[in-house]
N, C-alpha and C positions, 0 to 999 in steps of 0.2 A: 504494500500500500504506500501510496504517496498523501502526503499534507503539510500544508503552507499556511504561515498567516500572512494575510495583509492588510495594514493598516488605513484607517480611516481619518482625519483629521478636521479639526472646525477651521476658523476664521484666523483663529490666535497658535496654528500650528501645535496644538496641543491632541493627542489621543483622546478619540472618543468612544470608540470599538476598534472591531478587526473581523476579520471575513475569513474563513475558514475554507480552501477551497482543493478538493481533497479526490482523487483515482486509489480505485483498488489494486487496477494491474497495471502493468508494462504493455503500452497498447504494443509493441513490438512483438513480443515473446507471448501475447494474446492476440492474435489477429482480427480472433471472433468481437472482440471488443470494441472495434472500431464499425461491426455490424452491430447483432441487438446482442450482443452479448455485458453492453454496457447496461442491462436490464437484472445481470445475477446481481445479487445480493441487494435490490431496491426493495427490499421488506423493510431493512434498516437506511439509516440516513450514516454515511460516512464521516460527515462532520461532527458530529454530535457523537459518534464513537471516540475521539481524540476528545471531546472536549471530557465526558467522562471518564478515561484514562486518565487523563492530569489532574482536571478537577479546572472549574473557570478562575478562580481565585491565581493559580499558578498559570494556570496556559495564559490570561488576557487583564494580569490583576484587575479582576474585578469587574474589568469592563464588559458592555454588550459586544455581544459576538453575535454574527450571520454567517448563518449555515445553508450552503447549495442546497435544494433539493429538486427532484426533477421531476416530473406529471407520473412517474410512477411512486416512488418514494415519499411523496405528499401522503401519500394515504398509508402509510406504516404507522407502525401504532410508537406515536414519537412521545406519548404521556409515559410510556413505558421504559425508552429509552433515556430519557434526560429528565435528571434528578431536581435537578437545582430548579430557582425560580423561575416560572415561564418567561418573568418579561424582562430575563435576560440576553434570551432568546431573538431571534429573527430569520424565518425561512425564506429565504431567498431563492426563487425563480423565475423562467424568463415565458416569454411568450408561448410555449409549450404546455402551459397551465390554461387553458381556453377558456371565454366566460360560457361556459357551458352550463345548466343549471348542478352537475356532478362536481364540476370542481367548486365552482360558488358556493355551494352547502357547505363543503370540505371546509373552506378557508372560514368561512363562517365558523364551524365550528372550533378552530382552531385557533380564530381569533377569539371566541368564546372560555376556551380554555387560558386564556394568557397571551399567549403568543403573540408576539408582531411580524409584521409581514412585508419583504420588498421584493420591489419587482424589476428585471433588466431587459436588457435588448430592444425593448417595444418601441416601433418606429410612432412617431409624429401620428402618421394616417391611422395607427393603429387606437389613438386614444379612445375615439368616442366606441370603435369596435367593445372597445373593454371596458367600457365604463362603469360593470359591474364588479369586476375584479378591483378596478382604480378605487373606486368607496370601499374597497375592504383594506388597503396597503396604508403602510403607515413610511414606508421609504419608496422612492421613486428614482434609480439608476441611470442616470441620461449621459452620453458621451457629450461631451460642452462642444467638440470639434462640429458636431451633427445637429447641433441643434441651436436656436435664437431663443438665449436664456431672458430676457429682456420681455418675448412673447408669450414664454413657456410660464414664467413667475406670473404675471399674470391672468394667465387662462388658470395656473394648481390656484390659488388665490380663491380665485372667485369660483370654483367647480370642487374643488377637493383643500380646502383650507387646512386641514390636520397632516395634510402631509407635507414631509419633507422632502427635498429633491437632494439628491449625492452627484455630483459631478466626478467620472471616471475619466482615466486618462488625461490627468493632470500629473505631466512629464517632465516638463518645467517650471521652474520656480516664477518667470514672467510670467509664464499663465497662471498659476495660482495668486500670485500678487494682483494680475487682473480682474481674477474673477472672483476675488474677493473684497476688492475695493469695487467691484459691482456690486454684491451683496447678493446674489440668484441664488444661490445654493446654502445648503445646509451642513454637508459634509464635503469631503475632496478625497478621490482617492488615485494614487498615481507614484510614480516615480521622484517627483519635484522634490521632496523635502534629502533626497539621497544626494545633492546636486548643489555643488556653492552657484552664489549669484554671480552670470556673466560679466566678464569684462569688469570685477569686484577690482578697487580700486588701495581697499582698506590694508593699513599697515599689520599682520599681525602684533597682537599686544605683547607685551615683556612679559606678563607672567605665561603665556602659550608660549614663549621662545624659551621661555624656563623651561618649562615639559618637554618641548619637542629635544633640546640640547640633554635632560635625565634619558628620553630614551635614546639619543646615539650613544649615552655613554654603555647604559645596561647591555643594550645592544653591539657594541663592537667585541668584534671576535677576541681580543685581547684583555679585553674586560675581565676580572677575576674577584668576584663575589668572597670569597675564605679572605681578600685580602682587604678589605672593609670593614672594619673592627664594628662598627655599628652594627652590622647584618652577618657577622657571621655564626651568629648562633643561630638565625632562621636560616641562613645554608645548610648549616648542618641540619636542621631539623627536618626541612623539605628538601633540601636537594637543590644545585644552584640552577637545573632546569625549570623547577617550579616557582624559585622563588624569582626565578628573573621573569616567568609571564604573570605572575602574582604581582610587577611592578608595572609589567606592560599594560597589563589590565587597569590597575587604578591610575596610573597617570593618562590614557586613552581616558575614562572617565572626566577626570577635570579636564582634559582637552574639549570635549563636550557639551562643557558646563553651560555652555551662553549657545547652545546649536534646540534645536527640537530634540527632546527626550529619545526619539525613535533613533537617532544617529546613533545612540551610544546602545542601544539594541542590536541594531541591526550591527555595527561596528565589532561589538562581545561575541553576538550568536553568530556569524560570520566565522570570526575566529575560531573560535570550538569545533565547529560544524568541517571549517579547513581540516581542523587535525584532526578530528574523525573518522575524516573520507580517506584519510591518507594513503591507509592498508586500500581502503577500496582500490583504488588507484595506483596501488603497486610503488608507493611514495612513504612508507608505513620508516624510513630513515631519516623523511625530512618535515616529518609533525609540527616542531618546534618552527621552522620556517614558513612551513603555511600558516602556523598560526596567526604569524606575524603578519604572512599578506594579507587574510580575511582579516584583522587587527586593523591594518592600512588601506584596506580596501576603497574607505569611505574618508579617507584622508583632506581629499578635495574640500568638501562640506564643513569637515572639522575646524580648514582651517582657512574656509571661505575662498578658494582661490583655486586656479588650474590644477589638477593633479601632477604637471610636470614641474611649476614652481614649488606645488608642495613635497615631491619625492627631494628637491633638489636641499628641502629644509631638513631632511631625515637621510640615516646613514642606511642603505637596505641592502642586500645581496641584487646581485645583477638578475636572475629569477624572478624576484619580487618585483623588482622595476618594471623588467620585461611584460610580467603577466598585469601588473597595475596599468602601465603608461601604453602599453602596442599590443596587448592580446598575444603577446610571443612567450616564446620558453616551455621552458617543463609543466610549470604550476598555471600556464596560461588555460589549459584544459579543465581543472576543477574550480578557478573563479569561474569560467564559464557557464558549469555546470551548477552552481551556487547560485546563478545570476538566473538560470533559466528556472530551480527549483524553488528559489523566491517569489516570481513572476507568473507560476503553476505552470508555467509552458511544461505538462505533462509529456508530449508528442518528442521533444528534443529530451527531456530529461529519461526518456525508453530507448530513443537511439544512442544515446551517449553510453548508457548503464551496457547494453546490447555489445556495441562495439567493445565494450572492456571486461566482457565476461561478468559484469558487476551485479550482487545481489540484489533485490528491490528492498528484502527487510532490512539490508545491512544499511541503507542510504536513511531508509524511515528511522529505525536505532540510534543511527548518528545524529538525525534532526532531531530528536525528540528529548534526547540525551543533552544536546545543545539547549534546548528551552530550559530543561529543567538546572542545568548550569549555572547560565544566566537568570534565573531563580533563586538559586541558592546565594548567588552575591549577590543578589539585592535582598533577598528576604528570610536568606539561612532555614531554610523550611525543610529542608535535607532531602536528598532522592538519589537515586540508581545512575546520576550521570557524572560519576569519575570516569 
């Protein structure tokens, strides 16, 4: 099984949920899948399996989560599946869900139960078609590229007032800066907040040239941790591979501190999830180096500015540069694959696995193990991902 989270954001770049968006198999090494085979196992909802594995609390501190479900999987018995409170909850489907009087009742009833409800894909032409299903949602998925949010805000206004509109595919931070000093939407969900502002002109500040200069120091190959009388009893105690990403880790942190909350997410689980994959990938020698790329991955953002002036503020192996700055080298194949499994591109993330012999639960294990990681150093809550 594959699962991904993807974040959601308001006005103020702040989390507000996350989207759950989740394949059982390797459409590759299942072929039937890409037929109606994507119909096995639609008694249960796949989202909502991960989310009661971890628990919401751990997997989305807290937050609401929406969970894919598809005109078959709608009608599983999802009170059975998902513990926690319904209007944590949000089933998310697309045009596949028909205002038929069968699904209507469905959704009714679901909405009856708790639940809230969004909906994607649906073209413009399609609104007055659905105007039955549109009175029952309480989120509304609109690509901003496709659509006149200007006409759209006030048509949901005066027609469906309680809902919200999400705007997808917000890639750049100009578009989200625009469409939010338009004010049309509700949430945002996209790539932008991964992304320093173009053509950013700002001097890094003196205390981020502090951190970035602690980590060339930890980081250079010459560096010797036993010889730091300050830290060498935590050498001894960890070990100087751990204690040195034990400092990667928290000084990437304050590097963060003034970026969106998700950077320094996405920056952590990244890293974990690198050295995870490593053995997948036949890289199982050079852990400690991916950790550092998925570490750096998001470097640009952190420190607002091109990724080639930021590698040039950081000391890295020729590797890391290669797979950060030009998609070349060794490690350039698992940011790849990072980037695609982030993104749920399921389709690339089955050819890549395919091509390298690679398991599908050993990929899921490593993700999952990553979240709960990155848990644990925020919230020490303890779990199965050493």
């Amino acid at each position: 099984m594959f699962g991904t989270l993807i974040p959601l954001f308001d006005s103020q770049t702040q989390v507000k949920a996350y989207s759950i968006f989740a394949q059982k198999y390797n459409s590759y090494t299942n072929p039937s899948f890409l037929g109606t085979g994507w119909l096995d196992g639609s008694g249960s909802v796949l989202g909502i399996d991960i989310v009661e594995s971890m628990g919401i609390q751990s997997l989305t501190d807290d937050k609401t989560v929406f969970v894919e479900v598809n005109s078959v999987s709608i009608f599983s018995d999802i009170d059975e599946q998902f513990t926690d409170s319904h209007d944590k909850l949000v089933l998310l489907f697309d045009h596949n869900v028909t205002p038929t009087d069968m699904y209507v009742e469905r959704l009714k009833a679901l909405k009856a139960s708790g639940y809230k409800l969004a909906i994607r894909k649906l073209a413009v032409k399609q609104f007055e078609e659905y105007k039955s299903v549109l009175s029952l949602v309480d989120y509304v998925l609109l690509d901003h590229k496709k659509i006149d949010i200007s006409k759209a805000r006030i048509y949901f206004q005066k027609v469906y007032p309680n809902v919200s509109l999400v705007a997808v595919n917000v890639n750049t931070q100009e578009d989200y800066d625009a469409l939010t000093s338009d004010g049309g939407y509700d949430l945002y969900e996209g790539k932008f907040f991964k992304l320093p502002a173009v053509n950013s002109s700002k001097d890094v500040s003196p205390l981020k040239a502090t951190y970035v200069e602690l980590l060339n120091i930890v980081n250079d190959p010459d560096f010797d941790l036993d010889k730091a009388s300050t830290v060498r009893h935590a050498a001894a105690m960890l070990g100087q591979r751990e204690l040195k990403r034990w400092i990667n880790t928290a000084v990437t942190r304050e590097l963060c501190a003034d970026r969106p909350s998700e950077i320094t997410r996405v920056s952590l689980i990244r890293a974990r999830f690198a050295e995870l994959l490593a053995p997948v990938f036949g890289m199982a020698a050079s852990s400690s180096e991916l950790f550092l790329m998925g570490l750096f991955s998001v470097l640009d953002a952190m420190l607002d500015r091109p990724m080639k002036e930021a590698l040039e503020m950081v000391r890295v192996s020729r590797d890391i540069e290669g797979a950060l700055l030009d998609g070349t080298g060794k490690y350039a194949q698992i940011l790849e694959f990072i980037n695609a499994y982030e993104s749920a591109n399921w389709s690339e993330v089955s050819r890549q696995l395919v091509l390298i012999g690679g398991d599908d639960a050993d990929v899921y294990d490593s993700y999952t193990k990553s979240l709960s990681w990155y848990r644990d150093l925020f919230y020490g809550t303890g779990s199965d991902g050493k």
